[in-house]
DSSP file (Angstrom, degrees, kcal/mol; ACC not computed):
  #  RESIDUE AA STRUCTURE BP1 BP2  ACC     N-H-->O    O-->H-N    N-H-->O    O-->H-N    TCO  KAPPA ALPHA  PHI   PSI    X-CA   Y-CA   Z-CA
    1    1 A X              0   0    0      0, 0.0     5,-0.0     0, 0.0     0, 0.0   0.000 360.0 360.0 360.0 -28.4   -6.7  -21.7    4.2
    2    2 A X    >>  +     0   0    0      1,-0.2     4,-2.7     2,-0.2     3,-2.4   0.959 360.0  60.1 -82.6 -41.5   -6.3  -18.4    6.3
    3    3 A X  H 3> S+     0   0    0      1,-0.3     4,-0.9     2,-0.2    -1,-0.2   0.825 110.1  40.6 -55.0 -23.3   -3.3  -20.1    8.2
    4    4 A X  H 34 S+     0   0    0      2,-0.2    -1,-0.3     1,-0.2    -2,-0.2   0.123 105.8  60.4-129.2  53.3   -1.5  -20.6    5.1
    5    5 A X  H <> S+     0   0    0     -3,-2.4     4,-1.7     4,-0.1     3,-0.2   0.388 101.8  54.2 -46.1 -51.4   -2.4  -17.5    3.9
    6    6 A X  H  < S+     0   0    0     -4,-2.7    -2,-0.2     1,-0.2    -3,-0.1   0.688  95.5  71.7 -80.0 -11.0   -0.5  -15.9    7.1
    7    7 A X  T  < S+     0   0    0     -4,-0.9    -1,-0.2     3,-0.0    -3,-0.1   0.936 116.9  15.2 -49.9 -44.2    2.8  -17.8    6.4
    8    8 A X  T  4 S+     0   0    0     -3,-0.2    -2,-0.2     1,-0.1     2,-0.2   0.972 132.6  37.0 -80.9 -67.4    3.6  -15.7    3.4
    9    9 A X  S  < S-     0   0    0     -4,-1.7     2,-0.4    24,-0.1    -4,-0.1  -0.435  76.9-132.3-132.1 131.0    1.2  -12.5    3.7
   10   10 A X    >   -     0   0    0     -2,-0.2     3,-2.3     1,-0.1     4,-0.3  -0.759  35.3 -97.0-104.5 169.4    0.5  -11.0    6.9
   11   11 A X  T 3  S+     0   0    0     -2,-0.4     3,-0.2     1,-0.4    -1,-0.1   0.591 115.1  68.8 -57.0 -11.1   -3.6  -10.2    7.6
   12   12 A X  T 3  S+     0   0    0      1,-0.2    -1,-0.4     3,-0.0     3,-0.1   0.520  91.4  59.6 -95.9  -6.3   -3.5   -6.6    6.6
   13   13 A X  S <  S+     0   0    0     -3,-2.3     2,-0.4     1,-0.1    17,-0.4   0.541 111.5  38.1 -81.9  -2.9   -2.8   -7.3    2.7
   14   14 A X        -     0   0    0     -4,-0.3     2,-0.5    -3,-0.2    14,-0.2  -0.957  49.9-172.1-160.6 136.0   -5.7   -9.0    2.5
   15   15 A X  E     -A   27   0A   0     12,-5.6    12,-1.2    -2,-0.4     2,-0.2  -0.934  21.5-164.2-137.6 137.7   -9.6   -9.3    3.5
   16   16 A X  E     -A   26   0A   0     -2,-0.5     2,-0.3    10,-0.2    10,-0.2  -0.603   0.3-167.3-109.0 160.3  -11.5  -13.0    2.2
   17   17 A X  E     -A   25   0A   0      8,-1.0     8,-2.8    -2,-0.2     2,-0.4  -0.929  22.9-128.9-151.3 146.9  -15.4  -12.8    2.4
   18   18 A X  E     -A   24   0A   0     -2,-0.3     6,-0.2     6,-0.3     2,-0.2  -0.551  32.8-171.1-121.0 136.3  -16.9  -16.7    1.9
   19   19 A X        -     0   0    0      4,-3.5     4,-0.4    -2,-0.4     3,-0.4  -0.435  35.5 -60.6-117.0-154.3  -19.8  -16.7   -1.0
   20   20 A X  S    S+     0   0    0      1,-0.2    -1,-0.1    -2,-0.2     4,-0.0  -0.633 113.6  41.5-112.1 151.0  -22.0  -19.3   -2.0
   21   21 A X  S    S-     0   0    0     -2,-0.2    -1,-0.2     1,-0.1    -2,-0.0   0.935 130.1 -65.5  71.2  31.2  -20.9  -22.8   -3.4
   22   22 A X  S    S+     0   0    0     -3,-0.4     2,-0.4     1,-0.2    -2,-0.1   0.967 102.6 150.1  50.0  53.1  -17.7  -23.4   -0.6
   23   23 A X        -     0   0    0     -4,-0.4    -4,-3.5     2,-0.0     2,-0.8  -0.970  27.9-176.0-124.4 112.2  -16.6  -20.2   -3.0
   24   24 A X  E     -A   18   0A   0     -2,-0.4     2,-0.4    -6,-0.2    -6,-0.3  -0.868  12.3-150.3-119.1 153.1  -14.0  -17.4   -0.9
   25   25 A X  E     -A   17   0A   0     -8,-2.8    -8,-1.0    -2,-0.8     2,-0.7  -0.645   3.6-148.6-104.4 155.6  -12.9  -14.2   -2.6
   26   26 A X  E     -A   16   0A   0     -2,-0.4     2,-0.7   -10,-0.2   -10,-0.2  -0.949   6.7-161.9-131.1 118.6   -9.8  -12.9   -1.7
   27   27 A X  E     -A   15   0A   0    -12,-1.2   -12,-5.6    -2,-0.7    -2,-0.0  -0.915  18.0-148.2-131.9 105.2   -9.7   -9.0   -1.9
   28   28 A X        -     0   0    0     -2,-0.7   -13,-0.2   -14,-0.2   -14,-0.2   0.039  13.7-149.6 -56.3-173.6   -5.7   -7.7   -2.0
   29   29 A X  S    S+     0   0    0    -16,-0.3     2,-0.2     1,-0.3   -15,-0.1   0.308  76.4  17.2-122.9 -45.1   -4.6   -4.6   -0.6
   30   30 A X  S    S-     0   0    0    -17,-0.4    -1,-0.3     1,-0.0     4,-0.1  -0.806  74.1-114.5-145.6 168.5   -1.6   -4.0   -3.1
   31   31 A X  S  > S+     0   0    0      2,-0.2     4,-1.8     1,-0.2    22,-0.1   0.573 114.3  50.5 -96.3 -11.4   -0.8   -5.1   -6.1
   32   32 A X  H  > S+     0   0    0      1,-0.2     4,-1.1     2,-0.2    -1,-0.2   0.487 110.5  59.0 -97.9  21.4    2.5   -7.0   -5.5
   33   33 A X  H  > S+     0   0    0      2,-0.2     4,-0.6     3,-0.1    -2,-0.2   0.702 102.7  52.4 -74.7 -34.6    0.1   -8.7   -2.6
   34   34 A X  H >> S+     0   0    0      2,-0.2     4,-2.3     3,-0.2     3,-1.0   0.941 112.2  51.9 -94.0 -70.7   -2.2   -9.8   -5.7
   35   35 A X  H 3X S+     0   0    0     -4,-1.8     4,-0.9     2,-0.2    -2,-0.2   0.635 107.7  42.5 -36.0 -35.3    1.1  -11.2   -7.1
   36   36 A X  H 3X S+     0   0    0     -4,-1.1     4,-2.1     3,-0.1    -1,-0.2   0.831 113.8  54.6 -69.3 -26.1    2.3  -13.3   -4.4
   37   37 A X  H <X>S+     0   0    0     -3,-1.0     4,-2.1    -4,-0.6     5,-0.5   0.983 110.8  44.1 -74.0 -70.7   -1.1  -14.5   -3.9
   38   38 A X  H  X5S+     0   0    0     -4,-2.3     4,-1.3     2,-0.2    -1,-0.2   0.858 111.2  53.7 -38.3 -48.1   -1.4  -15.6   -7.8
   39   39 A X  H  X5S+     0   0    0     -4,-0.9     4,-1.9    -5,-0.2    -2,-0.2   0.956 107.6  59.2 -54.4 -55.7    2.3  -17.3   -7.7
   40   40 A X  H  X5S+     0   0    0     -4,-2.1     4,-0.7     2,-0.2     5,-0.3   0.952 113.8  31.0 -19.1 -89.0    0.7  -19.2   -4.5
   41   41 A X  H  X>S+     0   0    0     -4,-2.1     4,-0.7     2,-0.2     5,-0.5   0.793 115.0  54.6 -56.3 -27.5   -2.0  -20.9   -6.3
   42   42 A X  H ><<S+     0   0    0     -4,-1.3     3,-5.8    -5,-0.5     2,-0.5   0.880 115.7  41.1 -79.6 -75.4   -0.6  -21.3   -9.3
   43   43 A X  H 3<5S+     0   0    0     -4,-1.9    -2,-0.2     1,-0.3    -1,-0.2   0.298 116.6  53.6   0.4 -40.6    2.4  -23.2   -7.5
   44   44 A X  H 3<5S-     0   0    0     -4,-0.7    -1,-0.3    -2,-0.5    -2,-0.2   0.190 109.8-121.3-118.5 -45.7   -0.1  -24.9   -5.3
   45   45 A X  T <<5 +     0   0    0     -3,-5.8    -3,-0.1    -4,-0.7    -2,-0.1   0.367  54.7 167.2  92.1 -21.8   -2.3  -26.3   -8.1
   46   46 A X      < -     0   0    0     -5,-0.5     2,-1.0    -4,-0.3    -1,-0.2  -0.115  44.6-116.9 -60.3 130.1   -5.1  -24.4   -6.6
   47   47 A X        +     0   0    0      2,-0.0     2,-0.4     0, 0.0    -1,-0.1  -0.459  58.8 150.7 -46.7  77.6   -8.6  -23.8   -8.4
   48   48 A X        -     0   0    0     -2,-1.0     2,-0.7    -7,-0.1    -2,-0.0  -0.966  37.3-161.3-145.5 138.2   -8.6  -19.8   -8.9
   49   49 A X        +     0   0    0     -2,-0.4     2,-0.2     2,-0.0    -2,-0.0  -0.893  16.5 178.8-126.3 120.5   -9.8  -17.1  -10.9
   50   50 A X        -     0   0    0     -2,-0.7     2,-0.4   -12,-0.0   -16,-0.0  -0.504  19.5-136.1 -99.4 174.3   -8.4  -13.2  -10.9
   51   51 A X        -     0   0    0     -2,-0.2     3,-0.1     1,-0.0    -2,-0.0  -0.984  36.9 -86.9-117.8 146.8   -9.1  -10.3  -12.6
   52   52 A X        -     0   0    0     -2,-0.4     5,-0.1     1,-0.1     2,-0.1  -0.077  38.2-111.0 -23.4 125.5   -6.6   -7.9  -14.1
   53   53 A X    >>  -     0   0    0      1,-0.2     3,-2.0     3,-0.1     4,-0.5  -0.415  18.2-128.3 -88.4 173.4   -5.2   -5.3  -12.3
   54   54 A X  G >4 S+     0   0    0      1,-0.2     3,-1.4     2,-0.2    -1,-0.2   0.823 104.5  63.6 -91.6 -16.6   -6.2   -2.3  -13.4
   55   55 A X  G 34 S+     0   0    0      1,-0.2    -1,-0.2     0, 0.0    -2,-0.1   0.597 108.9  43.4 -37.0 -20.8   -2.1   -1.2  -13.8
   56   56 A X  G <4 S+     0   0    0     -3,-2.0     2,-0.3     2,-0.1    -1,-0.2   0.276  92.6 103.5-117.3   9.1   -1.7   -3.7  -16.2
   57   57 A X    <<  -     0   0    0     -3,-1.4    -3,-0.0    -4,-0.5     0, 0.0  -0.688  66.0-130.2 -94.6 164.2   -4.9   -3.1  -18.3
   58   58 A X        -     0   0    0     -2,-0.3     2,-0.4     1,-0.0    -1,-0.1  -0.084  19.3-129.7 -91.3 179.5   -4.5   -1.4  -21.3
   59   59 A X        -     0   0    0      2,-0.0     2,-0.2     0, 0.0    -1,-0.0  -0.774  10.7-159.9-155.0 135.8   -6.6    1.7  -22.6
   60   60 A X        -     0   0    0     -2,-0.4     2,-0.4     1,-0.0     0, 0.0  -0.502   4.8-162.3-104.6 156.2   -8.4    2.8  -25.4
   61   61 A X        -     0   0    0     -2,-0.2     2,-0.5     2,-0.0    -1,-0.0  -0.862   4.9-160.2-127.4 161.6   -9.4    5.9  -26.5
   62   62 A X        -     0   0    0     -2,-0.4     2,-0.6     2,-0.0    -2,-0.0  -0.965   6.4-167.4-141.9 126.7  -11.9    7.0  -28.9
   63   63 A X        -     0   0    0     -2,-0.5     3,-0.4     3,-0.0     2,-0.1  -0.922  17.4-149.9-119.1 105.6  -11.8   10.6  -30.5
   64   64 A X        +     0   0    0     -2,-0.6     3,-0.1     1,-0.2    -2,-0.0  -0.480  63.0  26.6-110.4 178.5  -14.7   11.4  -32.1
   65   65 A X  S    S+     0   0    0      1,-0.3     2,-0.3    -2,-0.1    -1,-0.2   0.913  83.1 149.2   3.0  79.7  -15.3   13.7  -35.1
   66   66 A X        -     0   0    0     -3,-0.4    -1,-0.3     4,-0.0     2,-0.2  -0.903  44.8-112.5-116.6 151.3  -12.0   13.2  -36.6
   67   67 A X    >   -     0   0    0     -2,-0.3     3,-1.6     1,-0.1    -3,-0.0  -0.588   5.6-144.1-146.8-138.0  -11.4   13.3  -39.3
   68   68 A X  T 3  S+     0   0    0      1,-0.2    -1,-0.1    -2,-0.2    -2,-0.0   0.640 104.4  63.0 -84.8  -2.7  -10.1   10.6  -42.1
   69   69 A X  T 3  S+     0   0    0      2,-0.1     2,-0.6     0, 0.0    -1,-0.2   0.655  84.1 117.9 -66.3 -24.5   -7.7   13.1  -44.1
   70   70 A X  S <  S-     0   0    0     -3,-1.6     4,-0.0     1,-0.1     5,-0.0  -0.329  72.7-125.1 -46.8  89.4   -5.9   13.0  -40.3
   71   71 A X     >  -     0   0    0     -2,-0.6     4,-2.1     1,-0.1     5,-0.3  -0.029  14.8-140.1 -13.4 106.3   -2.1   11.6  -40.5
   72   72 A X  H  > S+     0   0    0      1,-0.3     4,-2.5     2,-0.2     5,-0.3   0.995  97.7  52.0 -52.5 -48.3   -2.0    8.7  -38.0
   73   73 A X  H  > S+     0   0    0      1,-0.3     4,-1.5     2,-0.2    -1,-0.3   0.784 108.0  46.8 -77.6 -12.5    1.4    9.8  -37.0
   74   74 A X  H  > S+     0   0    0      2,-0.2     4,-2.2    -3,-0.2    -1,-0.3   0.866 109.5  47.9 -89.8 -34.1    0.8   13.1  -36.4
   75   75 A X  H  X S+     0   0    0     -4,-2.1     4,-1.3     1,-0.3    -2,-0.2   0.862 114.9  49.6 -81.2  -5.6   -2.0   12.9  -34.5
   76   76 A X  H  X S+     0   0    0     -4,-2.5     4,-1.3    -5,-0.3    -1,-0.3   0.887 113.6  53.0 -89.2  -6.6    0.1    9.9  -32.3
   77   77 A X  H  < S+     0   0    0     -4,-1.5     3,-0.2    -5,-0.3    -2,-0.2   0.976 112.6  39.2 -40.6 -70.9    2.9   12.8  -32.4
   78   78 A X  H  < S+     0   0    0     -4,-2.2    -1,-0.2     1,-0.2    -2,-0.2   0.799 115.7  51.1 -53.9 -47.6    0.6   15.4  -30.9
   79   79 A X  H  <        0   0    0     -4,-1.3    -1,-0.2     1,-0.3    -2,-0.2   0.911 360.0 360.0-110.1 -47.1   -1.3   12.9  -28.3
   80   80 A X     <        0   0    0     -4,-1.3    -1,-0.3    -3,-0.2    -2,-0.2   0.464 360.0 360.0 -80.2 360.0    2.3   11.6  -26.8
């Protein structure tokens, strides 16, 4: 696997650590490194599970004792 891993991606984007149950994790470097890697497997057919990167997750915020007389658009006015 690591050899065709180093056709595309050279060894410094990437560090694998082997788990239990013939399971290896694959720990990027960058994020378009986490993107070539996903395009791979998915291409590939290959069995694999990612997480989100945290650039592309969204975020909520929670503002507390406000209150409900508060314009929605003003307060997204103020906050942007």
């Amino acid at each position: 696997m690591q050899k065709r891993l180093n056709e595309f991606l050279d060894e410094e984007q990437y560090t694998t650590r082997s788990l239990a149950n013939d399971t290896l994790k694959l720990t990027c470097q960058t994020p378009d490194t986490h993107r070539t890697l996903v395009r791979y497997m998915r291409d590939n057919n290959i069995i694999h599970h990612t997480s989100q990167l945290k650039e592309e997750r969204s975020y909520r915020v929670v503002i507390k004792y406000l209150l409900h007389s508060v314009d929605v658009q003003d307060l997204r006015d103020e906050i942007s």
